[in-house]
C-alpha positions in Angstrom: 155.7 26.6 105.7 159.0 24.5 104.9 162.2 24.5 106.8 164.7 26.9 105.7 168.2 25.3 105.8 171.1 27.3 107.0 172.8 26.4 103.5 172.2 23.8 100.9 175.1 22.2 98.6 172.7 19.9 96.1 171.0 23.4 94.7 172.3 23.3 90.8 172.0 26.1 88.5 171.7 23.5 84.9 174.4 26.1 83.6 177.2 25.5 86.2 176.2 22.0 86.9 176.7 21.4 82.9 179.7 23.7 82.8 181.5 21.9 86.2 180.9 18.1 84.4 182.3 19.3 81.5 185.2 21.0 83.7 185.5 17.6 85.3 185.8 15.6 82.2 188.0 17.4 80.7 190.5 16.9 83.5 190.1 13.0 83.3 190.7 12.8 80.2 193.4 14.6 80.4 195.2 12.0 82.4 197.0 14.6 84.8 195.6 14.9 88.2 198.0 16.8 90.4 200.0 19.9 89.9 199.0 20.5 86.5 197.6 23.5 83.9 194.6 24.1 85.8 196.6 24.6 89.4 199.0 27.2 87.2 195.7 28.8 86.5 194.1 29.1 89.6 197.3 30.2 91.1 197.6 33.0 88.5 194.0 34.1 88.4 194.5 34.2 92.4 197.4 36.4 92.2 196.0 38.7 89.4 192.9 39.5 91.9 195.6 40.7 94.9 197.3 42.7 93.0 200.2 40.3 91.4 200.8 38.6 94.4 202.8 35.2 94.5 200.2 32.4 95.1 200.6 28.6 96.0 197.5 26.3 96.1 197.2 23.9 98.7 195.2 21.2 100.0 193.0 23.3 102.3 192.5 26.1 104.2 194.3 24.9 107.6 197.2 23.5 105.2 197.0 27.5 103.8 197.6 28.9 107.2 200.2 26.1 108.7 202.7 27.6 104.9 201.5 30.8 105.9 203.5 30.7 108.7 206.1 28.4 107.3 207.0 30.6 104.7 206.8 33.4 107.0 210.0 31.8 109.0 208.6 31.3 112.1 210.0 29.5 114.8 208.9 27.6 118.3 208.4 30.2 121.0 207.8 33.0 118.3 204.4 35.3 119.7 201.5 35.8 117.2 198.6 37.7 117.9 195.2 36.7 116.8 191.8 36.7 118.1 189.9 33.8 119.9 186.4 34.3 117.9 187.3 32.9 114.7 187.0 29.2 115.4 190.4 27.9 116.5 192.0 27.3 113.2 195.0 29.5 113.6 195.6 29.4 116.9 195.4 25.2 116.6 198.0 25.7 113.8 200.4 28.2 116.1 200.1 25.4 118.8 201.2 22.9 116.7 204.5 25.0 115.4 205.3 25.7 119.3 204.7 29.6 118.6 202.7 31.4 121.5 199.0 32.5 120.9 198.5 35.7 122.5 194.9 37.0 122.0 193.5 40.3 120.8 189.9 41.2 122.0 187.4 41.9 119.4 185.4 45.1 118.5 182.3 43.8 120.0 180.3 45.5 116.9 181.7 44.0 113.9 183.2 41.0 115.7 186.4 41.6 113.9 190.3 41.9 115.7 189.9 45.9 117.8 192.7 48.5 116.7 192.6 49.7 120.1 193.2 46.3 121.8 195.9 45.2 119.3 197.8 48.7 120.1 197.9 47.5 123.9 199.2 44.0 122.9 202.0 45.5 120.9 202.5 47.6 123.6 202.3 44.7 126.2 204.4 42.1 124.1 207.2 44.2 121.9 208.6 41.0 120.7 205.5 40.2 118.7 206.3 38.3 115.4 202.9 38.5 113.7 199.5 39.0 114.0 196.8 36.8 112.2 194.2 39.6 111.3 191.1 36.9 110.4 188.1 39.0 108.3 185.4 37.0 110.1 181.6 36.1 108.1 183.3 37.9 105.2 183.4 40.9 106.4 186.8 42.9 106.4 188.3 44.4 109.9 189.8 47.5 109.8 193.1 46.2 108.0 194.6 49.3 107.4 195.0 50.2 110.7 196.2 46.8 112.0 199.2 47.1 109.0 199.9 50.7 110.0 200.5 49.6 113.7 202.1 46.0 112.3 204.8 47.7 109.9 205.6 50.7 112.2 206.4 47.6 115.2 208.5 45.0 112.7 205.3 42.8 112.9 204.4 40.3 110.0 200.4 40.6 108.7 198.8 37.4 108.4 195.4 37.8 106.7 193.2 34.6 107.3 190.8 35.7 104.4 188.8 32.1 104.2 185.2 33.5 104.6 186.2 37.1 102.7 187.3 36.0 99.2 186.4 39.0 96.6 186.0 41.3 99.8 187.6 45.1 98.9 188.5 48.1 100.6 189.2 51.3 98.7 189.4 48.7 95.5 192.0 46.4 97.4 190.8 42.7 97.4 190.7 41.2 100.9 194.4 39.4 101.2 196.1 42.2 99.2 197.2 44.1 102.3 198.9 42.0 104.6 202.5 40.4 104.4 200.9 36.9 103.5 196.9 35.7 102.7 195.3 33.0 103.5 192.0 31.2 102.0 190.1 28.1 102.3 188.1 26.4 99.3 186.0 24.2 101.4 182.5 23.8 99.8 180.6 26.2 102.0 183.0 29.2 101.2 181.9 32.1 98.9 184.4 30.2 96.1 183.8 26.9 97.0 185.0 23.4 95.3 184.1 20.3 95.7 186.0 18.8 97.9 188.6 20.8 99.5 191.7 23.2 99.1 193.0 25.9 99.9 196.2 28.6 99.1 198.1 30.8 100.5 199.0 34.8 99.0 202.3 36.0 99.4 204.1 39.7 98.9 207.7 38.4 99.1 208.5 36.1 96.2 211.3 34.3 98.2 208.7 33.9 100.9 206.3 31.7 98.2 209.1 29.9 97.0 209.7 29.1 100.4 206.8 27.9 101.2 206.4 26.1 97.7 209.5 23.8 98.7 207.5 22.9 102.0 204.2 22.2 100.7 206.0 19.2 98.6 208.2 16.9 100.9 210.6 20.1 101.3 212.0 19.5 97.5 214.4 22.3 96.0 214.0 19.9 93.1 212.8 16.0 92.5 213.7 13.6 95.5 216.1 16.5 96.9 215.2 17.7 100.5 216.3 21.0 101.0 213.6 21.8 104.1 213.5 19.8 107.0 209.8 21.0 107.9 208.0 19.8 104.7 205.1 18.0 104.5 202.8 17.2 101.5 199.8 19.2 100.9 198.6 20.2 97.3 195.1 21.3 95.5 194.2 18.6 92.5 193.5 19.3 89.4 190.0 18.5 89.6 189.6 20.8 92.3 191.3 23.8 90.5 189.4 23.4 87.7 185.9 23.6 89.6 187.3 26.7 91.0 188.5 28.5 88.2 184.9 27.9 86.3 183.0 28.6 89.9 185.2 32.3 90.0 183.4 33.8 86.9 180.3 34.0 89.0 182.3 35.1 92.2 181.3 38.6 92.3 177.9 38.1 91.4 177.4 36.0 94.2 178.7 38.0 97.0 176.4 40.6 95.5 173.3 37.9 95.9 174.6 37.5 99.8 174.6 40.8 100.6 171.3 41.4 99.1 170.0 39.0 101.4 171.6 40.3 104.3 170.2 44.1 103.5 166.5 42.6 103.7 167.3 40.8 106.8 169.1 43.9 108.2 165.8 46.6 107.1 163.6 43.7 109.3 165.3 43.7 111.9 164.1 45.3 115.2 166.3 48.3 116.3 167.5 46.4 119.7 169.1 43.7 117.5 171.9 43.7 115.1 174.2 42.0 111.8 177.7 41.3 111.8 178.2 43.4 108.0 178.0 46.7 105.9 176.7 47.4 103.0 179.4 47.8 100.5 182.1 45.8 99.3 183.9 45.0 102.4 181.5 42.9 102.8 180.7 39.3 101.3 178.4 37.8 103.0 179.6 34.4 104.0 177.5 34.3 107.3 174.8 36.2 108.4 175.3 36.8 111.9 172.6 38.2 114.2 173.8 40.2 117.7 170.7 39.2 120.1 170.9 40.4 123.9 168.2 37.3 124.4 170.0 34.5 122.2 167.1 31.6 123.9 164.5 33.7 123.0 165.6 34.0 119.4 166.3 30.5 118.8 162.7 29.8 120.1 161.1 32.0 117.5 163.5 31.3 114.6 162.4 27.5 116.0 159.0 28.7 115.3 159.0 29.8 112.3 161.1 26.8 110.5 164.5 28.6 110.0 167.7 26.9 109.8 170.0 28.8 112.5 173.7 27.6 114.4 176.2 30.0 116.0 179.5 30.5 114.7 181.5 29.8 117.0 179.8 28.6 120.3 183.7 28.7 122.6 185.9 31.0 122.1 189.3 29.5 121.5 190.8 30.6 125.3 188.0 28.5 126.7 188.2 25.2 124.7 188.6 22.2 126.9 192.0 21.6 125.1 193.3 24.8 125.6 191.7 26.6 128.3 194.7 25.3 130.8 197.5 27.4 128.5 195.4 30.4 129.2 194.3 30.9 132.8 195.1 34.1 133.3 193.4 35.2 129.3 190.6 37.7 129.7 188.5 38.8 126.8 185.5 41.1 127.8 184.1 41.7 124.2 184.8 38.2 122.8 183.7 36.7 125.9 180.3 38.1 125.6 179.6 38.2 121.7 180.3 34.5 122.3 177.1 34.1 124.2 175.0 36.6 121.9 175.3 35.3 118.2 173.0 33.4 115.9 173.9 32.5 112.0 171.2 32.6 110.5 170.3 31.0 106.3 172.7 33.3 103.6 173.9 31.4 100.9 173.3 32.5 96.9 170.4 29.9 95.6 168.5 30.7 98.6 164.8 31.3 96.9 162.8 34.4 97.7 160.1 32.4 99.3 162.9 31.3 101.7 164.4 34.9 102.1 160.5 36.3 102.9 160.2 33.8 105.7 163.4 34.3 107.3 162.5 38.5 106.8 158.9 37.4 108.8 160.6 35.5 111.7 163.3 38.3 112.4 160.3 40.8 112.2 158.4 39.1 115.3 161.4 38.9 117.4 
């Protein structure tokens, strides 16, 4: 028995590893490195997937959610909602732009932002701005709902739609509903490069041009500052290229994720659960077991040689950093999925052998 790694970047189909090298070369040659034909590409390709959407690369996926907001016109003191599951990348951005986290419980069976809490913060705070809406292990929340309540309440949607790329809903692509999309390149996502990146989706063309000015310098035009909150952040050429060969194979990969996730689900004993659903809303990015007995899981996946982590161990109301902003923050449902989750090994060259023994280990739990 060999250990099964929760993922594994050096597996190489001889196809894409030939096709990427060639990719590569092609742009050094080339002698143009940022901002270039194949960033006009990606950005296109992007758009044409949600819908005709207005897309700007950028340098990664924290970047993506920092002109999210940019673009968005938010200010210092604005409210967002967002949930406190998802890692602590948007609420570490909103903290750095002075806006004010305010944090939506989870559904505690998909993990993903609750309709029914999000009506009672609207309710609670009527001077909401936006709400991040983040479809978490690439599986999407119930989006439709959240814009209903959003649009109805003058509130922007912000989809953070890093682990959900190529995700669909009734035949809508995952970033396609919201007011503005998010996604992060970085080389463990479903589209992954090799290196990072990231962009960001937008409905309102004057709110991508916006935000194109602020992802370089704050430039209307060459060495002319028209923004004084730009910074520089930009995908390279490399980079864009990788991802516009790696996209062909997009779909079929998700399909190869949630294939393994349907064997681990029909293994599963019936007191445990996954984080997914088997159809297209799904993508697979984690694998994410519900256990009631999280110690006595990690013992036997111990046992039985399987790469496991949790994603993510503090939920963001409880970090050291920020717990003191948000004594008085209760979360019931994302306070105890917290303590009850194990990722377990789904990535797309996973081999069978590797598939069967992580099927065996969930089968003695």
């Amino acid at each position: 028995m060999t250990t099964v790694p929760i993922n594994d970047l050096s597996r190489w189909d001889s196809s894409e590893l030939n096709e990427l090298s060639t990719q590569i070369r092609r742009v050094l040659k080339s002698g143009h490195f940022m901002l270039g034909s194949n960033t006009e590409a990606l950005e296109t390709h992007l758009g044409e997937r949600l819908g005709g959407r207005k897309v700007v690369c950028v340098g990664n996926g924290t970047d993506a959610i920092n002109i999210a907001f940019a673009g968005l016109g938010l200010q210092p003191g604005d409210k967002v909602a967002t949930v406190a599951n998802a890692g602590g990348y948007a609420t570490g951005v909103l903290l750095r732009l002075q806006c004010i986290p305010i944090f939506v419980d989870i559904d505690p069976n998909t993990a993903q932002i609750s309709v029914a809490s999000f009506k009672q913060t609207v309710f609670l705070h009527p001077d909401l701005k936006a709400v991040v809406v983040t479809h978490l292990y690439g599986l999407m929340a119930d989006i439709d709902s959240i814009c209903d309540i959003a649009h109805k309440n003058n509130i922007q949607v912000v989809e953070d739609c890093a682990q959900a790329i190529g995700a669909s809903l009734d035949l809508i692509e995952a970033g396609a509903w919201g007011d503005v999309s998010t996604f992060s390149f970085y080389p463990t996502k479903n589209l992954g490069c090799l290196g990072d990146g990231g962009a960001v989706a937008f409905r309102d063309p004057t709110h991508a041009d916006l935000a194109r000015r602020i992802a370089q310098y704050g430039w209307s035009e060459r060495y002319t500052i028209s923004e004084n909150n730009g910074f520089n952040t930009r995908i390279d050429e490399i980079q864009a290229a990788i991802l516009l060969a790696r996209a062909k194979s997009l779909n079929q990969n998700n399909e190869k994720r949630r294939t393994i996730v349907r064997a681990y689900a029909a293994s599963l004993p019936d007191k445990y659960s996954l984080v997914w659903k088997d159809d297209l809303s799904y993508v697979g990015h984690l694998a994410v077991l519900i256990c009631p007995d999280r110690k006595n899981v990690q013992s036997v996946l111990h046992q039985h040689e399987i790469g496991h982590g949790v994603h993510y161990p503090i939920s963001d109301h409880q970090q050291p950093a920020w717990k003191s902003l948000f004594k008085e923050t209760t979360l019931p449902n994302t306070e105890a999925l917290v303590n009850s989750i194990i990722t377990i090994p789904c990535f797309p060259s996973m081999r069978e052998s590797e598939i069967h023994q992580v099927c065996a280990a969930l089968s003695d739990l």
